[in-house]
N, C-alpha and C positions, 0 to 999 in steps of 0.2 A: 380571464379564468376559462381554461378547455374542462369540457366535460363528454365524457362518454355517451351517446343517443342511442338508445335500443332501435329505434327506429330507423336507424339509417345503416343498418347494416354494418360491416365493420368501420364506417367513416366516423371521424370526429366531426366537432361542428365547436363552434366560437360561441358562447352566450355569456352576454352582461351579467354581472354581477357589482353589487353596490357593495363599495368597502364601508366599514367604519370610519366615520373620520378623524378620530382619536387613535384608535390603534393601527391603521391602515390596512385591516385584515376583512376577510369577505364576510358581510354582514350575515349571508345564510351558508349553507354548507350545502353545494350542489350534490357531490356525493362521495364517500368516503371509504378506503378499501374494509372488506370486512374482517380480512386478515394478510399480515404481513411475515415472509420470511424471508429474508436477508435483502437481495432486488428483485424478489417478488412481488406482488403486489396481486390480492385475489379481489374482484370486486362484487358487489351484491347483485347485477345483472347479469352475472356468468361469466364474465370475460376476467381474462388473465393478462398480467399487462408484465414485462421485466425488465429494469433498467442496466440502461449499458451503458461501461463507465470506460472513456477514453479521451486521451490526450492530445490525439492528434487531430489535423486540421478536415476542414471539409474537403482537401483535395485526396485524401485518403482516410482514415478510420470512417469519419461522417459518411463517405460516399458509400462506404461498403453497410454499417447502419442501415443509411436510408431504403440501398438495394434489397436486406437482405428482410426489411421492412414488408417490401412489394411482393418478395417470393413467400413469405410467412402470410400476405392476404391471398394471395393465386393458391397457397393452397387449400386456405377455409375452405374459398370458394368455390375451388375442386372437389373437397368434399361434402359440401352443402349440397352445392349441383345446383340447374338451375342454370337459366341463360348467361351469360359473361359479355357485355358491348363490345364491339369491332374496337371502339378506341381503348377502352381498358384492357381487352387480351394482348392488343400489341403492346401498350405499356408494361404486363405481364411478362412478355415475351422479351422484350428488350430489357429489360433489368434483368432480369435472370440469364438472358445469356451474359450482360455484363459482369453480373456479381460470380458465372463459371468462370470470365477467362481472369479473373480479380484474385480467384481463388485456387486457381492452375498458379498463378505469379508465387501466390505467397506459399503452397506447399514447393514447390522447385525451390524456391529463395531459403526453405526450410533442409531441404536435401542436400544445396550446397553449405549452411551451416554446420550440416552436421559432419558432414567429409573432409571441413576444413580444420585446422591443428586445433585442439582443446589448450587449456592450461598446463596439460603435461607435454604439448609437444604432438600428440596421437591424434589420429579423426577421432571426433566425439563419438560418433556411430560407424558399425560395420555396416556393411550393405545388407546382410541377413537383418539386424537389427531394422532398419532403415525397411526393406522388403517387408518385413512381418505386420510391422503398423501399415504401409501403405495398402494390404494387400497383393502386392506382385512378388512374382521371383528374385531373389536379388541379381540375378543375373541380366533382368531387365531393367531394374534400376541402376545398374553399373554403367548400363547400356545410354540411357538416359542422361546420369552423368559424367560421362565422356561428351557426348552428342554439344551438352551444354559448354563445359569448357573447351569447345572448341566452335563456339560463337551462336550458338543453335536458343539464346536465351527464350525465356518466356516473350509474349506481347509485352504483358505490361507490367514487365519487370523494372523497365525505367519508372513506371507510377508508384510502383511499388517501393525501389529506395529513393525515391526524390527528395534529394539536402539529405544526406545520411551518409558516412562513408564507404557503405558499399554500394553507393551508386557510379563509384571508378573499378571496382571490383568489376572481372568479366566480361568486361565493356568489348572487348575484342577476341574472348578465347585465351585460351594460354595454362598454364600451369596455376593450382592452388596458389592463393597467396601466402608468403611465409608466414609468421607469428612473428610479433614483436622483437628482438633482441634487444637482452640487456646493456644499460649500455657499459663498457670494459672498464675497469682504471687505466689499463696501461693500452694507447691507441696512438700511434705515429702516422702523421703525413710529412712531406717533405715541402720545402716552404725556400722563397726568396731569400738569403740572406740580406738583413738592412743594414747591417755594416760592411761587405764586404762586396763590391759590385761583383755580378758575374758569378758570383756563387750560392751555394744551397745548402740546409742544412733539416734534420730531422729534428720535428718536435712533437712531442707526447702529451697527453690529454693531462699527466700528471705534473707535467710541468717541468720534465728535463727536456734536455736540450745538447742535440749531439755536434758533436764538428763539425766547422762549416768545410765543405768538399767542392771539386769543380763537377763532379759529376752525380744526375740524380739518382742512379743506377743503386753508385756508391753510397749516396745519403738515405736511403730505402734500404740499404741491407743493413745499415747503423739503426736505424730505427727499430727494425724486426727484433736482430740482434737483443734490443734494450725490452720488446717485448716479451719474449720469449726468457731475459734473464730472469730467474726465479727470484734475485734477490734484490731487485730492483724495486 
């Protein structure tokens, strides 16, 4: 059982507590919030505690948690005032620049979602739009996102989609990804014939089947042909 110690400043600390040995629950009740709203949590000592609710692994949500843990003490402590140890101001210091360049990854990885094709086909966001929430002109965000598809990614953009499929996304620069397409009824490639050595013939996704030809040329423009016919 953790419990909150007025006395130690914003640290937790570890204390025993005896369960019941019937119901397997804590025989006393160390302390208990005095009020709750939704992941809030208010306690009777003054402190305010919020839980964060995420799915993913320690190697990314957890990390960014625990980071953003460190910079939420660095700045009691900033406003408390009051001496800070040489080894905790660097631990201060080090997590918070990790949890900026964590946090450059994931607005960028945000920028490119937004400029990539929606459901209808369109960027989800204009760059005005995109500019207005960040703060900047869009002009400089445009600038940004050129910079980026053309290989200029975040640091830890790779942490950022690790196992996900936008972690091939990017990877080298280049042009938006396309969207999905659907896929056609009517779709031709041209294929070995297995009856007839030497020759080729066009087959379609729906299951016709054109004449077999000596040339692939010829069995590609049979194929089209049969896509393109409306009545097919």
């Amino acid at each position: 059982m953790t419990t909150y110690s007025p006395h130690s400043g914003t640290q937790w600390k570890i204390e025993q507590v005896e369960l019941d040995p019937e119901t397997r629950t804590p025989a006393r009740t160390v302390m208990e919030p005095r009020e709750l709203d939704g992941p809030t949590a208010f306690w009777p000592d003054g402190t305010t505690s919020y839980v964060l609710h995420f799915k993913g692994g320690q190697a990314t949500s957890w990390t960014v948690a625990d980071e953003t843990d460190t910079a939420l003490r660095a700045l009691e402590d900033l406003r408390r005032g009051g001496e800070i140890a040489p080894g905790l101001l660097r631990k201060y210091l080090f997590d918070v620049r990790q949890l900026e360049t964590r946090i450059t990854a994931l607005k960028e990885e945000l920028l490119l979602l937004a400029r990539e094709p929606g459901p209808i086909g369109r960027a989800r966001l204009s760059f005005r739009d995109i500019g207005a929430e960040l703060g900047q002109h869009h002009s400089t965000v445009a600038e940004r996102h050129q910079r980026i598809l053309d290989g200029d990614t975040a640091r830890w953009r790779g942490w950022l989609t690790q196992n996900t499929e936008r972690a091939a996304m990017y990877s080298n620069g280049g042009e938006l990804p396309r969207p999905p397409q659907p896929e056609r009824e009517h779709e031709t490639n041209v294929y070995d014939s297995q009856e007839e050595e030497g020759k080729v013939l066009a087959l379609c996704r729906c299951g016709w089947s054109g004449p077999t030809a000596t040339n692939i040329v010829i069995a590609a423009r049979q194929g089209k042909a049969h896509e393109d016919d409306p009545n097919a």
